[in-house]
C-alpha positions in Angstrom: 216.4 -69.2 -73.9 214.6 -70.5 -70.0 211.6 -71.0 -72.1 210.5 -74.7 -72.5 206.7 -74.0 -73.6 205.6 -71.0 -75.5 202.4 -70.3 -76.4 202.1 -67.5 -79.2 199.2 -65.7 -80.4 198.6 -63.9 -83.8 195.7 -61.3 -84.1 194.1 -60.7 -87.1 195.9 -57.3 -87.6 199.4 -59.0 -87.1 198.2 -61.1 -90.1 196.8 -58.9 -92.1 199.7 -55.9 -91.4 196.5 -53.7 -91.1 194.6 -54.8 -94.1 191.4 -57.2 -95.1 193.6 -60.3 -96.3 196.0 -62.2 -94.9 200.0 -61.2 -95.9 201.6 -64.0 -96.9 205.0 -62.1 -96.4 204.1 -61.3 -92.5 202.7 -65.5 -92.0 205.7 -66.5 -93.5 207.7 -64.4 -91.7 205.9 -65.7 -88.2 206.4 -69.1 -88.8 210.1 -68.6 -89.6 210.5 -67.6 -86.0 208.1 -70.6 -84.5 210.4 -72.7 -86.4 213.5 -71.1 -85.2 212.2 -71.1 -81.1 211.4 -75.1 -82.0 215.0 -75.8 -83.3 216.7 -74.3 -80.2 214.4 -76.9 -78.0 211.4 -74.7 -76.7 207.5 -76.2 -77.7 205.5 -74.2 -79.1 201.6 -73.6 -79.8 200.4 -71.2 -82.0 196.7 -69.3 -81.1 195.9 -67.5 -84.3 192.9 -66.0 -85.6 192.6 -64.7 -88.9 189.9 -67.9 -90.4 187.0 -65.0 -91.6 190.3 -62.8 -93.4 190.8 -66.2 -95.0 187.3 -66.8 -96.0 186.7 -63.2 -97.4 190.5 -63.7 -99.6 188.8 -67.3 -100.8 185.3 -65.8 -101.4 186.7 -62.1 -102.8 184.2 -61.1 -100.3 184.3 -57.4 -98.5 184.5 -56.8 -94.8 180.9 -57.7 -92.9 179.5 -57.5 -89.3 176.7 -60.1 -89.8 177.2 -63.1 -87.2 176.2 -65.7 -90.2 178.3 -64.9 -92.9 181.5 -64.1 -90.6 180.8 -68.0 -89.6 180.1 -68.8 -93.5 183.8 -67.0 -93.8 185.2 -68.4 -90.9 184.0 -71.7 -92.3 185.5 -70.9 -95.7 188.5 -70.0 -94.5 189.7 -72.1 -91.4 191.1 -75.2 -94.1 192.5 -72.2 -96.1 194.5 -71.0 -93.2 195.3 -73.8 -91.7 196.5 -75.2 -95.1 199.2 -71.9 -95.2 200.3 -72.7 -91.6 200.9 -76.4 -93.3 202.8 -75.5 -96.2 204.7 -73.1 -94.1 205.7 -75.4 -91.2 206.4 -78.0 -93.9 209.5 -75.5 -95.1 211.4 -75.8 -92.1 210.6 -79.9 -91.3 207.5 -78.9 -88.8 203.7 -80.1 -89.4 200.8 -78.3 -88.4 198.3 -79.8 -85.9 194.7 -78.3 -86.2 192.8 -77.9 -83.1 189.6 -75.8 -83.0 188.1 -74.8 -79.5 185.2 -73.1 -77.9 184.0 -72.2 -74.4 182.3 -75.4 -73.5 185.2 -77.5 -74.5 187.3 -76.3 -71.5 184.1 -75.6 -69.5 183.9 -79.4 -69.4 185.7 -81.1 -66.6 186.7 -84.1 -69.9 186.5 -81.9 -72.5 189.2 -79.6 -70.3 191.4 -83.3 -69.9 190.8 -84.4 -72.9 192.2 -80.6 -74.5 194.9 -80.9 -72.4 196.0 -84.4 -72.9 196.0 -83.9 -76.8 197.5 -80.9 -77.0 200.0 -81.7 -74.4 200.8 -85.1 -76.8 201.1 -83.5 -79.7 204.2 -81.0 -77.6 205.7 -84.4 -77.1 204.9 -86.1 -80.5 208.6 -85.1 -81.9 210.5 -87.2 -79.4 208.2 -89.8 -80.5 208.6 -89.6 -84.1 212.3 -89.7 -84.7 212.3 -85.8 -84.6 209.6 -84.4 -86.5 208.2 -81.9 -84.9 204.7 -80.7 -84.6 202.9 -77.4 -84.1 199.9 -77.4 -82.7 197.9 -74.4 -84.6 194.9 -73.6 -82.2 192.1 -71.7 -83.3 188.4 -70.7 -81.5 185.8 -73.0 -83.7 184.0 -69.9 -84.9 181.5 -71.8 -86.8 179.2 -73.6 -84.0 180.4 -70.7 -81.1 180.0 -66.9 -82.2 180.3 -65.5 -79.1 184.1 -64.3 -80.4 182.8 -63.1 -83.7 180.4 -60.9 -81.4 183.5 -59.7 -79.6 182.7 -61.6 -76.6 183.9 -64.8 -75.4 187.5 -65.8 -75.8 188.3 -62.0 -77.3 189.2 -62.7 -80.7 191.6 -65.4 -79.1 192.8 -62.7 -76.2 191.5 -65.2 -73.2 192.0 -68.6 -75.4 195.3 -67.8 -75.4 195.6 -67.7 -71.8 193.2 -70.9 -71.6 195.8 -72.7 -73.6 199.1 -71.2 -71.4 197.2 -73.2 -68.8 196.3 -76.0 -70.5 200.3 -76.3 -71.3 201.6 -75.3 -68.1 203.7 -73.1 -70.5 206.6 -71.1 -69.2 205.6 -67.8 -71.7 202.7 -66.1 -73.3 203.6 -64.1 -76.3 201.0 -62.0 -77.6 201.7 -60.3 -80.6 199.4 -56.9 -81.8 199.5 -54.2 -83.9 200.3 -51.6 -81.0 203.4 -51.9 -79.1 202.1 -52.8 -75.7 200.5 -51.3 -73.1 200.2 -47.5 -72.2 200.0 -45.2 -69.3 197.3 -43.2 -71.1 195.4 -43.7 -74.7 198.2 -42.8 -76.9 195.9 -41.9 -79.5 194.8 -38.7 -77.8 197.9 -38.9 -75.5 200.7 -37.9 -77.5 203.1 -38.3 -74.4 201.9 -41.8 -73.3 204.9 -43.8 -72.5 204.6 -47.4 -72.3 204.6 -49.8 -69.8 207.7 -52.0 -69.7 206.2 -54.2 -66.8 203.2 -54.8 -64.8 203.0 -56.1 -61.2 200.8 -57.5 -59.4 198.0 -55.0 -58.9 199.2 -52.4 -62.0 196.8 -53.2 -64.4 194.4 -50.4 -62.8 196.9 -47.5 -63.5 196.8 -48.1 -67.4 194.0 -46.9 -70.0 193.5 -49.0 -73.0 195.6 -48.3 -76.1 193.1 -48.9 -78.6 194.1 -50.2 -81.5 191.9 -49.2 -85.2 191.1 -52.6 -87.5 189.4 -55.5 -87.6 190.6 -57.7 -84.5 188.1 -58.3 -82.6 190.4 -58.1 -79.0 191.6 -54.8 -77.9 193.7 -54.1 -75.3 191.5 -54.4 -72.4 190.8 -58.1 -73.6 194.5 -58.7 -73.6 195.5 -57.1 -70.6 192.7 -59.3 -68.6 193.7 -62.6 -70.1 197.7 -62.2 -69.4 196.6 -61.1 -65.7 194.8 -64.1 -65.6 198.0 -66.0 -67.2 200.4 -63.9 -64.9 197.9 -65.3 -62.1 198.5 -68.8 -63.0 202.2 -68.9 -63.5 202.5 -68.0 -66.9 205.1 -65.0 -67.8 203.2 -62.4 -70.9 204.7 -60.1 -73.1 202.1 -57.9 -75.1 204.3 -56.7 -78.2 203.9 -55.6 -81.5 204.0 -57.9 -84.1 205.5 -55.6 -86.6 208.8 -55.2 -84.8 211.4 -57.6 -86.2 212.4 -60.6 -84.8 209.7 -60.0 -82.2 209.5 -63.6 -81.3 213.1 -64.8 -80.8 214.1 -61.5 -78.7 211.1 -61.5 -76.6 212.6 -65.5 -76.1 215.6 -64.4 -75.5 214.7 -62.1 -72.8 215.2 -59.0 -74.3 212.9 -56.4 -73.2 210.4 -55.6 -75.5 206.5 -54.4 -75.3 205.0 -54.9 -72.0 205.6 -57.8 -69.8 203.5 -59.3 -66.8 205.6 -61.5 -64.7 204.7 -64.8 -63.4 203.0 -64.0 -59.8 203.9 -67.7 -58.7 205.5 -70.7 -60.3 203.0 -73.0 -62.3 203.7 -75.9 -59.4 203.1 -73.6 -56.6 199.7 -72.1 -58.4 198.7 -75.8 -59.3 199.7 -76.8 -55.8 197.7 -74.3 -54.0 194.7 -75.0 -56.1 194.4 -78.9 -55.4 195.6 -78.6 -52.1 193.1 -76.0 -51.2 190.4 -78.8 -51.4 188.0 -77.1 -53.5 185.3 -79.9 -55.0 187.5 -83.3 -53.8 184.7 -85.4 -54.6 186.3 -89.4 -53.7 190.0 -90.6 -52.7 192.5 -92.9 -53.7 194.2 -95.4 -51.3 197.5 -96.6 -52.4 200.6 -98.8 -51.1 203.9 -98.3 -49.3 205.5 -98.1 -52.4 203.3 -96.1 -54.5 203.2 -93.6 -51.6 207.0 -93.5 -52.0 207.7 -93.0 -55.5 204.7 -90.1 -55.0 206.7 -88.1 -52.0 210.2 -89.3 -52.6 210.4 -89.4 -56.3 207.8 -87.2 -57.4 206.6 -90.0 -59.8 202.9 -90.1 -61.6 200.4 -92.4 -59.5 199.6 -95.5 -61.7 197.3 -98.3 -61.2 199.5 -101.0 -59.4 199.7 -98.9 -56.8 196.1 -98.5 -55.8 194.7 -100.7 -53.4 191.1 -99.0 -52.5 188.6 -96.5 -54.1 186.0 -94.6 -52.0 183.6 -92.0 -53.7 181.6 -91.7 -56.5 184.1 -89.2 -59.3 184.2 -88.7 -62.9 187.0 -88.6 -65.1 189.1 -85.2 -64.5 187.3 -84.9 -60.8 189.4 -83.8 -57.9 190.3 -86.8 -55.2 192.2 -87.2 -52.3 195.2 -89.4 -52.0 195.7 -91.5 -48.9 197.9 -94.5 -48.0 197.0 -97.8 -46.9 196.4 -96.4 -43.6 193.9 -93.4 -44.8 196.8 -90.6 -44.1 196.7 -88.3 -46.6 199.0 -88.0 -48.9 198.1 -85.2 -51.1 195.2 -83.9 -54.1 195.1 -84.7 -57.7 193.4 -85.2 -60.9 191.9 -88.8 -61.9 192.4 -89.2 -65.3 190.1 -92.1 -64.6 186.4 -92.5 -63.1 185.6 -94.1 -60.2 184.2 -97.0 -61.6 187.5 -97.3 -64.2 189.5 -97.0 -60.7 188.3 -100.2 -59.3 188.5 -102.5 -62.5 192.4 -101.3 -62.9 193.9 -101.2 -59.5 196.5 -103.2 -58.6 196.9 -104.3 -62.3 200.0 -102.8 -65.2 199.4 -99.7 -66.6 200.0 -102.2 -70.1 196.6 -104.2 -68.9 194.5 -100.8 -69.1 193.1 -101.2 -72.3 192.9 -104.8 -72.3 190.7 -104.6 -68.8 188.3 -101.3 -70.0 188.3 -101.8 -73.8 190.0 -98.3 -74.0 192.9 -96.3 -72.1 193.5 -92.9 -71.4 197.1 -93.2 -70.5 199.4 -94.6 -68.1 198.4 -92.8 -65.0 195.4 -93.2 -63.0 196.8 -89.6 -61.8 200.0 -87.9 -63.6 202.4 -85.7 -61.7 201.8 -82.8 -63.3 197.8 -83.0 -61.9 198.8 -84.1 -58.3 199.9 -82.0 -55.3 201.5 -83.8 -52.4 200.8 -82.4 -48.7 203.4 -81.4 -47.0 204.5 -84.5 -44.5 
């Protein structure tokens, strides 16, 4: 398995095998698999929907199109989901992680950071627990955003899936449906479509949806535009059906199954040519001789001993320049820190963060997966 981070993501058919509750026997199922990619060393996140499916099995309520009650479901049934995923997880050692999402979060230059930053920690919380590990179960938080119970906004978790691949930096997408991927004509009037094993760059125009009967709120067209997007970013998706066993750990394991859409450039080179393009640098950092060093030569995080000048006005999660001591520029990055924050910390220990600003948001002032250097 090449895979270090996987991001997978359950519809609400996969859930439900077709029906109006959630199986127990397919979740169950599902998590066996998450558990089995987290015990050969990969990191996983979950994107599931299913919280309204939930809510009508808590309520013995009957399938509805109103907005309100589907967020009265959804509201019902998001403990009552995540408490399966728990009990689940708990089986085989893991613990679930609830994060709920919506559109302004990651709209939000902090609210993207601070996404990011949490669910990036709780990836990394095993190491920092003697081994346990966690799963973070990520869901769109249906009851103050409807836009996805309208069939709009993230695409019943279609394009928050591919929100949190970025997010992650993961290495794979893995989005599991009831169809089997993607088709070269409708299947359901095209009893000769034959799927698509792989998409390039530029394919996505030569398929027609497969639609797909139910409840989920996605369809195909929603899934093939958010793994483009992912592809786009450096994020390898497979579109597969959730039915087929196994799907998971073979799709891991590189076997050939649904319909993939390769990584178009490596996450560094996407991320690199993003900050490096200059788009809204709004300040600059200037740091020493040695800081610059352990930037270029060691490819280390930038943190605040290093800093020896702030010009600009930014916020946390603004873009800024990097320069040495003598204003050549060094590269682009992320601050995890404002401005302001900037010109208390510099030039003191990362340790003396807290103690300086009352509060800390980390080590770095800007960490090396959120800086580009220039080419010397």
């Amino acid at each position: 398995m090449n895979s270090r981070r996987i991001v997978v993501k359950f519809g609400t058919n996969v859930l439900c095998r077709g029906g109006e509750r959630l199986d127990p026997d397919v979740m169950r199922d599902l998590v066996r698999q998450v558990a089995a990619l987290h015990g050969a060393g990969a990191q996983i996140a979950v994107v599931t929907s299913g919280a309204v499916a939930a809510g009508r099995d808590r309520l013995n309520a009957g399938p509805t199109r109103d907005i309100e009650r589907r967020q009265v479901l959804a509201a019902v049934g998001q403990s009552h989901l995540m408490e399966r995923y728990d009990s689940l997880l708990s089986e085989h050692g893991l613990i679930a992680a609830q994060a709920l999402l919506t559109r302004a979060d990651l709209d939000s230059r902090a609210g993207y950071l601070n996404a990011r930053n949490t669910l990036d920690g709780l990836l990394n919380a095993g190491a920092a627990t003697a081994g346990v590990g966690v799963i973070p179960i990520i869901n769109e938080n249906d009851v103050v955003a409807d836009e996805e119970l309208r069939g709009g906004a993230f695409g019943e978790n279609d394009s928050l899936s591919a929100l949190v691949a970025n997010l992650l930096d993961a290495d794979l997408l893995i989005m599991l449906s009831d169809v089997a991927g993607l088709y070269d004509h409708d299947p359901a009037s095209h009893p000769d479509a034959q799927l698509i094993a792989v998409v390039e760059a530029g394919g996505e125009h030569r398929a027609e949806t497969a639609g797909a009967a139910g409840q989920g709120r996605g369809g195909m067209r929603a899934k093939v535009q958010a793994a483009t997007r992912a592809a786009t970013a450096g994020t390898t998706v497979v579109i597969a059906d959730g039915a087929e066993p196994d799907a998971l750990l073979r799709i891991a394991r590189g076997e050939p199954l649904g319909t993939r859409f390769p990584a178009r450039a490596t996450r560094v080179e996407s991320r690199k040519r993003w900050l490096l393009s200059g788009v809204s640098t709004v300040g600059e950092i200037r740091i020493d001789a040695g800081a610059a060093a352990a930037l270029r030569r060691d490819g280390r995080s930038l943190l605040p001993a290093g800093i020896v000048g702030v010009q600009g006005g930014f916020l946390r999660g603004d873009i800024v320049q990097v320069r040495d001591a003598e204003g050549r520029r060094l590269g682009v990055g992320i601050s995890d820190y404002a401005s302001d924050d900037v010109e208390r910390i510099r030039g003191q220990r990362s340790g003396e963060i807290e103690t300086i600003l009352g509060y800390a948001y980390g080590d770095e002032v800007i960490h090396r997966n959120n800086l580009a250097i220039a080419e010397p």
